[in-house]
C-alpha positions in Angstrom: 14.4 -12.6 12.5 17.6 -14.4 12.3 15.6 -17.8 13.0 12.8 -16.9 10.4 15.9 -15.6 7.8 17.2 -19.6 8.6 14.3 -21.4 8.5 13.3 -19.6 5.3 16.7 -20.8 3.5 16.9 -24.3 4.5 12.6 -25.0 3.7 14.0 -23.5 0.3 16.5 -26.1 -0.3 13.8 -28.9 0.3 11.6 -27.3 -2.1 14.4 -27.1 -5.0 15.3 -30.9 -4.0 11.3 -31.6 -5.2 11.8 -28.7 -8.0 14.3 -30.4 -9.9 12.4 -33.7 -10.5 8.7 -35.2 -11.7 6.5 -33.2 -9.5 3.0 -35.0 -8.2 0.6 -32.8 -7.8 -2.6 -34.1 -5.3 -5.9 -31.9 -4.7 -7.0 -30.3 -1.2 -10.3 -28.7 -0.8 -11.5 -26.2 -3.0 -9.7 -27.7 -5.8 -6.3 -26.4 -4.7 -3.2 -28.0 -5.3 -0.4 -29.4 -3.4 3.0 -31.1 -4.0 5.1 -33.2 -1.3 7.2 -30.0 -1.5 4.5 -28.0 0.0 3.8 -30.5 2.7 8.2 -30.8 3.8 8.8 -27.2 3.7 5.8 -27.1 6.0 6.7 -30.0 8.3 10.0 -28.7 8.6 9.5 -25.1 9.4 6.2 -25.6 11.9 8.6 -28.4 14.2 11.5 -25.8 13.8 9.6 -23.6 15.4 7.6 -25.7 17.8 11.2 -26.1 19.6 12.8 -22.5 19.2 9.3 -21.0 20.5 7.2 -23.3 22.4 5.1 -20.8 23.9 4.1 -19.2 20.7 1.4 -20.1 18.5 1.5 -21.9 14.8 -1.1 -21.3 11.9 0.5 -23.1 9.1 -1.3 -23.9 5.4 -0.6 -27.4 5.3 -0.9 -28.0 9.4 -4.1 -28.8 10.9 -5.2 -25.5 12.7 -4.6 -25.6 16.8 -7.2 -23.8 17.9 -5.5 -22.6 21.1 -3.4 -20.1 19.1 -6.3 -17.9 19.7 -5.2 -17.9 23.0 -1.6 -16.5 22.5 -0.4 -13.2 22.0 2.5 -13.8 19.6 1.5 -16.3 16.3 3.9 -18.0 13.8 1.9 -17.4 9.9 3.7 -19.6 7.9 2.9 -19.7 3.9 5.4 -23.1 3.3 5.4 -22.1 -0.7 3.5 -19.7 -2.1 2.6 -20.3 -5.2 2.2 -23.9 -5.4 0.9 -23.6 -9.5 4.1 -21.7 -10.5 6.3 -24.5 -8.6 4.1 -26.9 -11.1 4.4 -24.7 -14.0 8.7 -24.4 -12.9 8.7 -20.6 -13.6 10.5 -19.4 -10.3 7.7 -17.7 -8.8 7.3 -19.4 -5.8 8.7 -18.3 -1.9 8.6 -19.3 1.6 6.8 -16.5 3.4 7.3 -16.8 7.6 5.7 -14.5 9.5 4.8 -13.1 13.2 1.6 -11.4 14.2 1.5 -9.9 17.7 -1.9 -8.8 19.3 -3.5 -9.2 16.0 -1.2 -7.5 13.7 1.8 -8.7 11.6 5.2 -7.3 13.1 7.9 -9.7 11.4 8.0 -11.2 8.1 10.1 -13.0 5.6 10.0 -13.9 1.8 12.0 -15.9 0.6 12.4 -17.0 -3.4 14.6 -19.6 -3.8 15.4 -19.7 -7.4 16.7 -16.3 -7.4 17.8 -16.7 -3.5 16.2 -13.1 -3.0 15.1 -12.5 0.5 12.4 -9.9 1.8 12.3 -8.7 5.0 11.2 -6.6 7.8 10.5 -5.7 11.2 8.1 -3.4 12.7 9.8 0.0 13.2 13.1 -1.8 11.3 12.7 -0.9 8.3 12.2 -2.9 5.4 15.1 -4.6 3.2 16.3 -6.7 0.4 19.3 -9.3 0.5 20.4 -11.4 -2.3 24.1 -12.9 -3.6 25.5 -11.1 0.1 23.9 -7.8 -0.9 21.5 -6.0 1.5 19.8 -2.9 -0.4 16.4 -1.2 2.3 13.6 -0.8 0.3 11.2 2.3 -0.4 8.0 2.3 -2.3 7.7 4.2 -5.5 6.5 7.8 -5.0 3.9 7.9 -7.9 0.6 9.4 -6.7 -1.8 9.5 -9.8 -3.8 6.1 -9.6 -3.5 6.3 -13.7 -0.4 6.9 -13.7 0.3 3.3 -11.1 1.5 0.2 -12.5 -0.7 -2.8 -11.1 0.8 -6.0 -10.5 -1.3 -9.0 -11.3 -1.9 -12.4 -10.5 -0.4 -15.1 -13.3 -2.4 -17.8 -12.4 -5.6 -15.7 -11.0 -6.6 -13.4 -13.0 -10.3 -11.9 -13.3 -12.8 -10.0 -15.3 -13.5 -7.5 -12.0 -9.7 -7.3 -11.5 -10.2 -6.0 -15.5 -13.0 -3.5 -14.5 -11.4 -2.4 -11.8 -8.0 -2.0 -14.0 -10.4 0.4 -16.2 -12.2 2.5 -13.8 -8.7 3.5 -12.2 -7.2 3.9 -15.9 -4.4 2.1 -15.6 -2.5 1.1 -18.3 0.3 -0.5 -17.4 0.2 -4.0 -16.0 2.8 -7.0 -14.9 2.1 -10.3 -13.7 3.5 -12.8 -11.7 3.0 -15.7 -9.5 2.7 -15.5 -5.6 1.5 -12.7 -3.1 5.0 -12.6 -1.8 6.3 -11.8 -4.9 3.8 -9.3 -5.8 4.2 -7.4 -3.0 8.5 -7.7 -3.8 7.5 -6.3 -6.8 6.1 -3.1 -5.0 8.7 -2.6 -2.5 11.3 -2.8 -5.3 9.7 0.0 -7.1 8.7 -2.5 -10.1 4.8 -1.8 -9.5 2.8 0.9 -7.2 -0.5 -1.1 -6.8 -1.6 -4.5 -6.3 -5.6 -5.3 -6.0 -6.7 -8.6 -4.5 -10.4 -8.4 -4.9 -12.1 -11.7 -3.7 -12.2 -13.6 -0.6 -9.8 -16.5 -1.5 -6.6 -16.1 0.5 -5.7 -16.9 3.5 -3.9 -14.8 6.5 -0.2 -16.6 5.6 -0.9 -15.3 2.3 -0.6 -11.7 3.6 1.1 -12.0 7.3 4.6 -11.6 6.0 4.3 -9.6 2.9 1.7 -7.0 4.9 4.9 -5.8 7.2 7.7 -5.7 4.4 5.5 -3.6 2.7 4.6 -1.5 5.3 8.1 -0.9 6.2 9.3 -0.1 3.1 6.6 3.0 3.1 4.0 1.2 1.7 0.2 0.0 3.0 -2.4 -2.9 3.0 -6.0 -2.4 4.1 -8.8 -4.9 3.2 -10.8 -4.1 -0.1 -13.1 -1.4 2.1 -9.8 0.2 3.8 -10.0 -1.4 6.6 -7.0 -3.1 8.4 -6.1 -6.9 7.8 -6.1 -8.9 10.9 -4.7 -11.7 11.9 -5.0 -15.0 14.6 -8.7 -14.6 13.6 -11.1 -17.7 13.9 -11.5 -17.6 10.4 -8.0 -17.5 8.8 -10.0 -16.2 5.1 -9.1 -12.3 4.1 -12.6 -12.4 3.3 -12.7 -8.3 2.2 -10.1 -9.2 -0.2 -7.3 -6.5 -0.1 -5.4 -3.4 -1.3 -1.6 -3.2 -1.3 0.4 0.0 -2.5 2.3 2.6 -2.0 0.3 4.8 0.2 0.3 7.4 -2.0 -3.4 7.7 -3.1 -4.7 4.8 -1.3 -7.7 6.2 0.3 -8.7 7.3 -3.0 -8.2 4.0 -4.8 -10.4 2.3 -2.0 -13.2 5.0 -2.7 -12.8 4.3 -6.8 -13.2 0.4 -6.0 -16.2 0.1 -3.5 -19.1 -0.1 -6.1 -17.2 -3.1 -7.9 -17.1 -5.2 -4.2 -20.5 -6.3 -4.6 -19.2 -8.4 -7.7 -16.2 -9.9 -5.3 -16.7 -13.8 -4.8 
């Protein structure tokens, strides 16, 4: 933790280095973007790492995937910034996200916003906290358990029509939005938002490795769109079920509510 906490801090300072001037933007594979930012915090964090914990495997976004990872128990899930098209758009909603699956399941995770140096962070069976400006505060999910009554936190940049139909079959009212799965999920264990629907097959495990366990921790749960459990140091690194993140207070119920709107999910 203390090494993730570190590491998490010092990408940040290379990304605000980039955030402060012109930013160029180049184009990966499915049209997604990247910044020279993305590709530093990355290169610094992964070699970090390769030297504190050589026997542990790496899955990194902008590193090309080492197969052998398969083969260890304990996997590094790095997510060098989150939320490369708010860094572009210079809103703040971007973080470093560093986390560690065990066997398959996520049982370390920080997330790290540097603009507003807040830190996420958890460890399986630790608890779940918040530390910003020398603060540390634990975190608890909210307690609301009428899916109407939820606040659902969206994506800025993302947003669909099924999100939209979904939104209207659970009768929610209330929405917010904001950049990076990091942050969304800091926006549920904060007690900002209760529910958070991902409902398409676009993200990647280091979008959900290190948020999964904060949230968790703090009370909270995330299943894939069908309930079942995210995991992780797979072959393919896709959440291809898409996925649900709240509060645990009605989340069986919410899955139930959203499985005849899956067979729309892209």
């Amino acid at each position: 933790m203390n090494a993730a906490q570190k590491l998490s801090v010092e990408a940040g300072q290379i990304i605000l280095k980039h955030y402060s001037q012109d930013i160029s933007v180049t184009l990966k594979k499915q049209n997604e973007p990247v910044t020279e930012a993305d590709k530093e915090s990355n290169l610094y964090i992964t070699e970090k790492l390769q030297k504190l914990f050589p026997e542990d495997g790496i899955l990194a976004e902008e590193s090309k995937d080492n197969r052998e990872r398969r083969n260890k128990s304990r996997v590094w899930i790095v997510d060098p910034m989150d939320g490369t098209k708010e860094f572009i758009d210079k809103n703040g909603q971007f973080a470093v996200m560093i986390g560690l699956a065990q066997d398959g399941l996520p049982v370390m995770g920080v997330v790290y916003q540097p603009v507003t140096k807040k830190m996420f962070y958890a460890t399986k069976g630790g608890g779940a906290f918040l530390k910003q400006n020398d603060e540390v505060n634990k975190l608890i999910v909210s307690k609301v358990n009428e899916a109407s009554q939820m606040r659902l936190v969206v994506s800025r940049s993302h947003r669909s029509k099924l999100l939209d139909e979904i939104k209207n079959e659970l009768r929610i009212e209330k929405d917010i939005a904001t950049g990076s799965v990091g942050l969304k999920v800091g926006l549920l264990v904060e007690n900002k938002s209760d529910l958070y629907i991902h409902p398409n097959s676009k993200t990647k495990e280091w979008d959900t490795c290190a948020p999964q366990i904060i949230l968790e921790e703090a009370g909270g749960r995330m299943t894939d769109c069908w309930g079942s459990p995210m995991l992780y140091n797979k072959e393919n690194v896709f959440n291809d079920k898409g996925y649900v993140a709240s509060n645990n207070q009605c989340h069986p119920e919410i899955v139930e509510r959203i499985e005849p709107f899956l067979a729309q999910m892209d």
